[in-house]
Backbone as numpy.savetxt, mean C-alpha at the origin, in Angstrom:
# Nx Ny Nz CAx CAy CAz Cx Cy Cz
8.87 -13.30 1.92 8.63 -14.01 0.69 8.24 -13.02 -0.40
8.53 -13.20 -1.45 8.41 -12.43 -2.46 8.54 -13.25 -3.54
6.72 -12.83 -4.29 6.66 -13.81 -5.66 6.99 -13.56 -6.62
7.03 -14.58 -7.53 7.23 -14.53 -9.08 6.98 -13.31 -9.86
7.75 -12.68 -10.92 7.43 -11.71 -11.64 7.44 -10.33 -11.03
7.37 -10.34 -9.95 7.64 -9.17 -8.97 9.13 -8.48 -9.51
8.77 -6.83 -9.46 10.00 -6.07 -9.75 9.95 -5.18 -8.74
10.89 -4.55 -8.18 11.42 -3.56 -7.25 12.16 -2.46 -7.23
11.87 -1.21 -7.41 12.53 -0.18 -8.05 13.73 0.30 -7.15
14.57 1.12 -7.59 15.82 1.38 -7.31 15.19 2.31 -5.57
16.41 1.84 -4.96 16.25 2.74 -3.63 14.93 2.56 -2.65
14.09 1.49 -3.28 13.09 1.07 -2.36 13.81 0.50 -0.97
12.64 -0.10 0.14 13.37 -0.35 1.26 12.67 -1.55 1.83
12.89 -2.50 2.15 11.75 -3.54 2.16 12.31 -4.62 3.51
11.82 -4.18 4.79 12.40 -4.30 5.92 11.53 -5.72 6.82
12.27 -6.63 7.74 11.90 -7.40 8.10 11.13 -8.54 7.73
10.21 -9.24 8.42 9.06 -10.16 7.51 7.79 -9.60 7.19
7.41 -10.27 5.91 6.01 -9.43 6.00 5.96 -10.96 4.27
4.90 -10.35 3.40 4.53 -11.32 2.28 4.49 -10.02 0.97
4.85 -10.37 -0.47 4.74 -9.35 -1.57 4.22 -10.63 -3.05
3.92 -10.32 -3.05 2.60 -11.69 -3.90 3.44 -11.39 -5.46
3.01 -12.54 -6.35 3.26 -12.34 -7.40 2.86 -11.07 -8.57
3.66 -10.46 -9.47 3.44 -9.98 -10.35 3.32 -8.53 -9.80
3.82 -8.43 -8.69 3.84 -7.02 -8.22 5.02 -6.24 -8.72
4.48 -4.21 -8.73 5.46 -3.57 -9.24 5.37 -2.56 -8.16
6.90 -2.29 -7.31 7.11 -1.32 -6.55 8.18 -0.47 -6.99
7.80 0.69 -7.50 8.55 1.57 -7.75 9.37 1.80 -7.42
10.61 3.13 -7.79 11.59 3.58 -6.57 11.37 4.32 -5.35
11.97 4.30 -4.31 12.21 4.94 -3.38 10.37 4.71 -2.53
10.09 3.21 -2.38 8.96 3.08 -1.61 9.51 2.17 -0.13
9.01 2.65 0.59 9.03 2.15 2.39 8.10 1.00 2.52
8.64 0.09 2.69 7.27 -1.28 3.00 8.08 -1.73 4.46
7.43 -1.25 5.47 8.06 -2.02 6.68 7.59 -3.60 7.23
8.17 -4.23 8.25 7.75 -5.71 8.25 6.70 -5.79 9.08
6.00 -7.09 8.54 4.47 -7.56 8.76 3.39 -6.89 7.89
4.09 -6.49 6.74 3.06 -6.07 5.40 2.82 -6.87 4.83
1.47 -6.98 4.31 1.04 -7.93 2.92 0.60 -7.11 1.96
1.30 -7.30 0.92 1.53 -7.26 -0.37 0.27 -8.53 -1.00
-0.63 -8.50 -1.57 -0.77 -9.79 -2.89 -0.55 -9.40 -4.30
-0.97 -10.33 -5.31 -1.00 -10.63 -6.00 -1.03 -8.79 -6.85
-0.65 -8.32 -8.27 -1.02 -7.65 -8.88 -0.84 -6.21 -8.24
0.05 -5.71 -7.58 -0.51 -4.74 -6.91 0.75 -3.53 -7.40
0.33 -2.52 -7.72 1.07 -1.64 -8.09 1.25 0.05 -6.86
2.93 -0.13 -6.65 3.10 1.04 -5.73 3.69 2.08 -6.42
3.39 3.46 -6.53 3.87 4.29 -7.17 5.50 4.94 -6.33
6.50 5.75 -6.76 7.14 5.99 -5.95 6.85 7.11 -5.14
7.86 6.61 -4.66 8.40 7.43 -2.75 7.16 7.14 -2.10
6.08 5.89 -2.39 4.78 5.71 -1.28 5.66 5.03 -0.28
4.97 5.51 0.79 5.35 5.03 2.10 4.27 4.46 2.80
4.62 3.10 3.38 4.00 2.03 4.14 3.91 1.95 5.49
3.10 1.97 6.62 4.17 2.30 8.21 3.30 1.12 8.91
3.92 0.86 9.81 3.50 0.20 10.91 3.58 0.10 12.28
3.74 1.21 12.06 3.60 1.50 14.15 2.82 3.01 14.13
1.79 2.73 14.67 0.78 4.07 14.75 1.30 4.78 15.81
2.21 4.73 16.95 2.43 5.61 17.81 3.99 5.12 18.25
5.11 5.61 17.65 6.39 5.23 17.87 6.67 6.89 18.54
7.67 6.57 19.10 8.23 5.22 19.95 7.92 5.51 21.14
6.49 4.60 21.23 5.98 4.04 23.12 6.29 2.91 23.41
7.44 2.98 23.69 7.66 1.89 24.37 7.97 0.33 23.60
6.58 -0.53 23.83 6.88 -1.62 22.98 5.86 -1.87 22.13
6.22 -1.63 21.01 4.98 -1.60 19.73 4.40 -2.53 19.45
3.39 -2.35 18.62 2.37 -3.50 18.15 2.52 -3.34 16.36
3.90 -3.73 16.23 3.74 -3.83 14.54 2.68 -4.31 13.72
2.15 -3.71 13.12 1.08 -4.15 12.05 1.24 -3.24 10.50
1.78 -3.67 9.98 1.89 -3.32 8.46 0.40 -3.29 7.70
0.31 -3.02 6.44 -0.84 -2.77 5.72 -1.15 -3.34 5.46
-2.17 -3.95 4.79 -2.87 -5.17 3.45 -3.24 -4.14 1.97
-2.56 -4.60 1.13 -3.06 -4.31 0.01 -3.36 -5.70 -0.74
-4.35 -5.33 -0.75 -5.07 -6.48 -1.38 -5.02 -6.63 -3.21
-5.22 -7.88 -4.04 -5.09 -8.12 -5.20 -5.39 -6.68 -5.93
-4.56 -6.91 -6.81 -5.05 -5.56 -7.79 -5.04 -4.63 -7.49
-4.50 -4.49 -6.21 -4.57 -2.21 -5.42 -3.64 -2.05 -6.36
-3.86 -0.47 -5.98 -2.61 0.45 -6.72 -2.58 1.78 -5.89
-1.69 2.23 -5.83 -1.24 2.77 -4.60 -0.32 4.09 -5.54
-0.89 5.59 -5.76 -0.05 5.97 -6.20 1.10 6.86 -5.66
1.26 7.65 -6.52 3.33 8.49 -6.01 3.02 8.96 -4.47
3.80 8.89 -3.49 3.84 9.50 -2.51 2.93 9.63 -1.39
2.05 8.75 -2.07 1.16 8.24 -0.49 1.63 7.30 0.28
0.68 7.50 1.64 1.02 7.45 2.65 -0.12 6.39 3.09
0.80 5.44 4.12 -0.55 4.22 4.02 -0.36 3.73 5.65
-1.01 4.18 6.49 -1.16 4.10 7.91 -1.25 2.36 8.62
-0.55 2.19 10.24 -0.48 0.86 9.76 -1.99 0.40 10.36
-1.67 -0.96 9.71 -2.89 -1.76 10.06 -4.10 -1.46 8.78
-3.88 -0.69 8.40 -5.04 -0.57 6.77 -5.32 -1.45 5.96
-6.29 -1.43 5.68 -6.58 -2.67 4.53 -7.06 -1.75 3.08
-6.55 -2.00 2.07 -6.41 -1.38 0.67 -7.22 -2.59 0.01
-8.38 -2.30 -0.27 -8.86 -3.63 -0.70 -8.86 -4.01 -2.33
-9.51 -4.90 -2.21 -9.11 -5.72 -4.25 -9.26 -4.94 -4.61
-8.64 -4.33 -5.99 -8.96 -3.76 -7.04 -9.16 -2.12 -6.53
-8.89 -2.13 -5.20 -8.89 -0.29 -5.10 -7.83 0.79 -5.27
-8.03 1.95 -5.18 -7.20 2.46 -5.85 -6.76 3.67 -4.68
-5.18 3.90 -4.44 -5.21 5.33 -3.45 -4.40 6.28 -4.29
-5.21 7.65 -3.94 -4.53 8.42 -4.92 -3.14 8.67 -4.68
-2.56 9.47 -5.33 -1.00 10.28 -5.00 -0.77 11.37 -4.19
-0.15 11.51 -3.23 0.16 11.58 -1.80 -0.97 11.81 -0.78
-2.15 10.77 -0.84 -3.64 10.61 -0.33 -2.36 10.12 1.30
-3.01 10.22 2.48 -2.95 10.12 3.51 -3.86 8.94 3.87
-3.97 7.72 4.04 -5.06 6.98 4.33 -4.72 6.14 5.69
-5.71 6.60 6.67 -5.85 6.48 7.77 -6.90 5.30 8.44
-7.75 4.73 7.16 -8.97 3.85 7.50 -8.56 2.81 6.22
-9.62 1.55 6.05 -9.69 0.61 5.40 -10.17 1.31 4.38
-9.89 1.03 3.13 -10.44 1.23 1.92 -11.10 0.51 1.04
-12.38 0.47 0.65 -13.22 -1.19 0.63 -12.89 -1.21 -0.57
-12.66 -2.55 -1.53 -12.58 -2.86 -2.46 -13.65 -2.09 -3.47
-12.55 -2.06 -5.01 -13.23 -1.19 -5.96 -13.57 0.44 -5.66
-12.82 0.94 -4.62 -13.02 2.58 -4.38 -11.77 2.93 -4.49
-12.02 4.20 -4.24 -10.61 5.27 -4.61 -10.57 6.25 -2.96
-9.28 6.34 -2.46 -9.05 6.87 -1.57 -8.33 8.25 -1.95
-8.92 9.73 -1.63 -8.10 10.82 -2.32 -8.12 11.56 -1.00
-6.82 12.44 -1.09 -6.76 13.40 0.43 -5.91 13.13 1.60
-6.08 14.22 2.14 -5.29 14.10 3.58 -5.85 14.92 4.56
-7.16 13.64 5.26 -6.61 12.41 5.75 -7.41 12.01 4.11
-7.84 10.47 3.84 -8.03 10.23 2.59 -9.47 10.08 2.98
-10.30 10.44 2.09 -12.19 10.26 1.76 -12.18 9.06 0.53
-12.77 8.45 0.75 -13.34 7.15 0.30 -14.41 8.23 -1.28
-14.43 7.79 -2.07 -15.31 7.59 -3.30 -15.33 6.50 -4.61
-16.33 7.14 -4.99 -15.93 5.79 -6.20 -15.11 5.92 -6.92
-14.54 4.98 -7.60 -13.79 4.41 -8.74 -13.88 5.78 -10.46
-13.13 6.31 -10.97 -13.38 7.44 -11.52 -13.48 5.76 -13.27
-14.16 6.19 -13.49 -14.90 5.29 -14.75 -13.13 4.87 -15.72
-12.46 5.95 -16.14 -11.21 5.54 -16.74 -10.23 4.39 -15.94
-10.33 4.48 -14.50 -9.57 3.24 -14.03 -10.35 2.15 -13.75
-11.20 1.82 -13.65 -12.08 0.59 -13.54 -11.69 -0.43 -14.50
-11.37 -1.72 -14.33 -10.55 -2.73 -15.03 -11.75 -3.58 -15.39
-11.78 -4.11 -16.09 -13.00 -5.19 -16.94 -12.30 -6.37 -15.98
């Protein structure tokens, strides 16, 4: 399913089932594999990549795609491990590696990615 107002950039790849919420913008050339959630507002920068199988190929996997939650933003060329949760309004940097949940209103930078706060210029009223 994929909501309203939602745009999708050239050469993206958007595989099996999963959910992409309204008013979302995915750049070009981004990987969202199936059993991802997408909500509402959420911005992917390009070539970010989405995964969902933490240890391919054993055998028979346990697909679990990401959560990005309302309002994430996800920038160029990161990398988003499966099963993660990107929470409201947080932010991962550009080609950040994120390997853990990221709690709402923080910023994920690095590889693997470190959790800090919110840098004062992106913080949304």
């Amino acid at each position: 399913m994929i909501g309203d107002g939602t745009a999708i950039g050239t050469a993206s790849v958007i595989e099996g089932y999963g959910s992409i919420g309204s008013g979302v913008r995915i750049q070009s050339m981004v990987f969202v594999p199936t059993n991802t959630e997408i909500r509402d507002r959420v911005f992917i920068g390009p070539g970010a990549v989405l995964t969902n199988d933490r240890y391919p190929p054993a055998g028979k996997p346990e697909l679990r795609g990401p959560v990005l939650e309302e309002g994430a933003v996800i920038g160029a060329r990161a990398v988003i491990l499966p099963g993660v949760r990107v929470g409201e309004g947080a932010a991962v940097a550009a080609a950040a590696v994120v390997t853990r949940d990221v709690p709402a209103g923080k910023m994920a930078v690095g590889m693997p990615a470190r959790v800090r706060e919110m840098p004062k210029e992106m913080v949304r009223e």
